[in-house]
C-alpha positions in Angstrom: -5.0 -10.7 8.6 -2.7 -13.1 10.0 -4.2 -16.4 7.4 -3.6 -13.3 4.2 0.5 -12.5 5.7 1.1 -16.4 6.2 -0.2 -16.6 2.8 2.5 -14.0 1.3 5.5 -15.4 4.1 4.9 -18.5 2.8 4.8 -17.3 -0.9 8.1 -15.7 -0.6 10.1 -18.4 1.3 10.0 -16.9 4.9 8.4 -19.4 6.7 10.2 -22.2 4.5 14.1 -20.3 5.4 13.3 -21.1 9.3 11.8 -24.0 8.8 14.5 -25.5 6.8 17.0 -23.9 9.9 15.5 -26.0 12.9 16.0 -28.7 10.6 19.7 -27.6 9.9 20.5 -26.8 13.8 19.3 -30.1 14.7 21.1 -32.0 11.7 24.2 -30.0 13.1 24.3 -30.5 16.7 23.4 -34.4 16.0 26.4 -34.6 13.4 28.3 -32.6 16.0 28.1 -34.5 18.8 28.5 -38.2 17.0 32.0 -36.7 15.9 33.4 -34.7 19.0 30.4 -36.3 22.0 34.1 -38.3 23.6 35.8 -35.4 23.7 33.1 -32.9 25.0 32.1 -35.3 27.7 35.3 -35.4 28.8 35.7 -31.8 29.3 35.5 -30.4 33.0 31.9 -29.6 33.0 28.2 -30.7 34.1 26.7 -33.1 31.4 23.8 -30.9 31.0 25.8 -27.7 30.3 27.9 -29.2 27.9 25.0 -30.4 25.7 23.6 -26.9 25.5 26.4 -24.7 25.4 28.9 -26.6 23.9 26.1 -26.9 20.9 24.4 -23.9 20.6 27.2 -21.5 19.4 26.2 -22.6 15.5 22.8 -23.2 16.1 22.5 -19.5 17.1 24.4 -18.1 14.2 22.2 -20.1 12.0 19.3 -18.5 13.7 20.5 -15.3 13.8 20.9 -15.2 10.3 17.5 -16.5 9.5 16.0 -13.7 11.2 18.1 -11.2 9.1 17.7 -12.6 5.9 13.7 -13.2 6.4 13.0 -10.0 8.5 14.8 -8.1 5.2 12.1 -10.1 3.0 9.1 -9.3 4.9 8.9 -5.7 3.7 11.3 -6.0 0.6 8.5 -7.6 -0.8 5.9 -4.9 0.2 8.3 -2.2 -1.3 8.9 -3.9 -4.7 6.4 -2.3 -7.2 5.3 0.1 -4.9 2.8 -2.5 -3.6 2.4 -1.1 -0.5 1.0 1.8 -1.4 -1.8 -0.5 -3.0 -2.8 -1.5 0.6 -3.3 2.1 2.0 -6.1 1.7 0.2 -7.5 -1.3 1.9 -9.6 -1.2 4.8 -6.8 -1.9 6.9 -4.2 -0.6 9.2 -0.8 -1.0 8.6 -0.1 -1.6 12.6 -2.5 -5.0 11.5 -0.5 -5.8 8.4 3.0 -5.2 10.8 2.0 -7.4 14.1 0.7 -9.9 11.7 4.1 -10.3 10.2 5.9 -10.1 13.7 3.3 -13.0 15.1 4.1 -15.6 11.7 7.7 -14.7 12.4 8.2 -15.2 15.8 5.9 -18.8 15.8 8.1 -19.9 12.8 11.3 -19.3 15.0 9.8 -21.3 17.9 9.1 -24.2 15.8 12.6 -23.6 14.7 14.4 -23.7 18.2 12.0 -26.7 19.0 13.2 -28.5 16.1 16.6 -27.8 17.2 16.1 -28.9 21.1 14.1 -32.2 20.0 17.4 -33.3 18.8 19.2 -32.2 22.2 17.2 -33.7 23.8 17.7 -37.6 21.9 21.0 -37.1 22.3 20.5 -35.7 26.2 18.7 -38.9 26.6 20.5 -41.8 24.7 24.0 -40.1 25.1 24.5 -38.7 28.2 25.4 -41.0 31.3 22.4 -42.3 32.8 20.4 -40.2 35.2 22.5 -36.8 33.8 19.9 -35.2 31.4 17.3 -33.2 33.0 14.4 -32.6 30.5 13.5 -29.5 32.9 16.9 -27.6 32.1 16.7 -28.1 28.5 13.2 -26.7 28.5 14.3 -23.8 30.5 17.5 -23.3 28.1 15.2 -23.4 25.5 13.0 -20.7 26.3 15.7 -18.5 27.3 17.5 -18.6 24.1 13.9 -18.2 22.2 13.3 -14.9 24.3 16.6 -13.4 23.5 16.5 -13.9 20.0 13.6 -11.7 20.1 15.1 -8.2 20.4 17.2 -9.2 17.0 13.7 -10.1 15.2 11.3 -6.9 17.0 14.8 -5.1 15.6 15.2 -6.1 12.2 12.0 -6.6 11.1 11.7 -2.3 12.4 14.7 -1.4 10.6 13.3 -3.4 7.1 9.7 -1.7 7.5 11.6 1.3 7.9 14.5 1.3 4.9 13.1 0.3 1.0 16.3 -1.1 0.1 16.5 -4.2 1.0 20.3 -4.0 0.8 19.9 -1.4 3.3 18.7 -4.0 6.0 20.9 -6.7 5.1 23.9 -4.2 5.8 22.5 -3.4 9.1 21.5 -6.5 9.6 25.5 -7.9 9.1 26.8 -4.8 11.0 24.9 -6.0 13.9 25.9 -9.7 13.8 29.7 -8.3 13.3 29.4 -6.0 16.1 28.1 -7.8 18.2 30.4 -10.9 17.8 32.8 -8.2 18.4 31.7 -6.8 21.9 30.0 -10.1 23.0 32.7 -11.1 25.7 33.0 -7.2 26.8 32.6 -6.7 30.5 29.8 -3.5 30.7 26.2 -4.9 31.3 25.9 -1.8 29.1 26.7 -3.8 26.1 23.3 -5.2 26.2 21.4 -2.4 24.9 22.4 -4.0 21.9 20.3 -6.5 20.8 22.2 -8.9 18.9 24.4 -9.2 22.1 21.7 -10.5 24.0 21.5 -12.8 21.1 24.7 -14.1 22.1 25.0 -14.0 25.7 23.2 -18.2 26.2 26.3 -18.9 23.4 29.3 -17.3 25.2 28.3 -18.6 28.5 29.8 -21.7 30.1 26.9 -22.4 32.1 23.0 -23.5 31.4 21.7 -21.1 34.2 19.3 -18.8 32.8 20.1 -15.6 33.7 16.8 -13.3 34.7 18.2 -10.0 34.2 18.6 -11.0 30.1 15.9 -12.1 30.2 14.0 -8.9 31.4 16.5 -6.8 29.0 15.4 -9.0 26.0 11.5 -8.6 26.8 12.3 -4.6 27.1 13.5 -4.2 24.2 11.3 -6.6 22.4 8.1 -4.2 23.3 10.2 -1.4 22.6 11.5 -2.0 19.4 7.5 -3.5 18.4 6.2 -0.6 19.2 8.5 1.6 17.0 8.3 -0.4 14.3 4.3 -0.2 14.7 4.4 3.0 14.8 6.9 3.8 11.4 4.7 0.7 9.6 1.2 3.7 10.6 3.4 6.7 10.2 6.0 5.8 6.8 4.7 7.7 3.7 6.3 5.7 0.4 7.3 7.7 -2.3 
């Protein structure tokens, strides 16, 4: 199941959007740096939390909106023609077809994000005073901002298997991004019940410190919003 969905990700672009965004995050933060490294090593911080914080604000923009525009795709193209309607006839259950999707989409981000640390870390090595970059943070950094992108993907990619139009899931998709840009900095742990604030909170942060209770609110709602979106994908009658 998972070889036939690469097969029709890779047909439509999906897998080629997030490729071609690790490749544009680590172009960025490269051209970033050799234009403003001076002045960001001169600012009042640790070497190691300028490199990632100073740099990720774009690279998780660009991320984000990978996840919206290719999470919109995934089922667009299973709505257009009615086609899915052609696979309730196939021995095969929908839940299959949906995980499958979620799986090629979440690996493709993490070669994404890798793409985009490999170049932190040359310029954590070559630029950085000697003995400052500590290939054990980045790593850490790295995983934390892959797990809380997750609750935007487990969340988008419900919202397209749920809505036809795939207009529909861009809208929300933009609201969320807007919204949550807006309430980012707002002082309620509250706030992150919303997923694409957890998105956000590695970028508005001025310190590399993973923080665990994030973490444990992105893998919550992760499971949670999988789960719904497995059950609408079993559930979702197409007219």
């Amino acid at each position: 199941m998972i070889a036939l969905e690469f097969k029709k990700e890779k047909r439509t672009g999906i897998t080629l959007i997030l490729f071609l965004t690790g490749i544009l995050g680590a172009l960025y933060v490269l051209l970033n740096f050799k234009i403003r490294g001076e002045t960001l090593l001169n600012m009042p911080l640790d070497p190691m939390d300028i490199l990632l914080t100073q740099l990720y604000g774009m690279i998780m923009i660009l991320n984000m909106f990978a996840l919206i525009v290719t999470t919109s795709i995934a089922y667009s193209m299973e709505f257009t023609g009615t086609a899915i309607k052609k696979m309730y006839v196939l021995p095969v259950k929908m839940w299959k077809i949906y995980l499958a999707k979620f799986l090629i989409i979440v690996t493709m981000l993490f070669v994404a994000i890798l793409l985009q640390n490999v170049a932190l870390a040359w310029i954590g090595s070559t630029k950085l005073p000697q003995g400052q970059f500590e290939v054990g943070e980045l790593v850490n950094y790295s995983v934390y901002t892959f797990i809380t992108s997750l609750p935007v993907l487990s969340f988008m990619l419900m919202i397209s298997s749920f809505f036809e139009n795939i207009w529909v899931t861009l809208g929300i998709g933009v609201a969320g991004f807007l919204s949550g840009m807006a309430f980012a900095t707002a002082g309620s742990n509250v706030k992150l019940i919303h997923p694409f604030i957890v998105m956000f909170k590695p970028a508005i942060e001025m310190t590399a410190q993973t923080n665990v209770n994030t973490i444990i609110v992105a893998l919550v709602e992760t499971i949670v919003f999988l789960a719904l979106g497995i059950i609408i994908s079993e559930k979702k009658k197409v007219e």
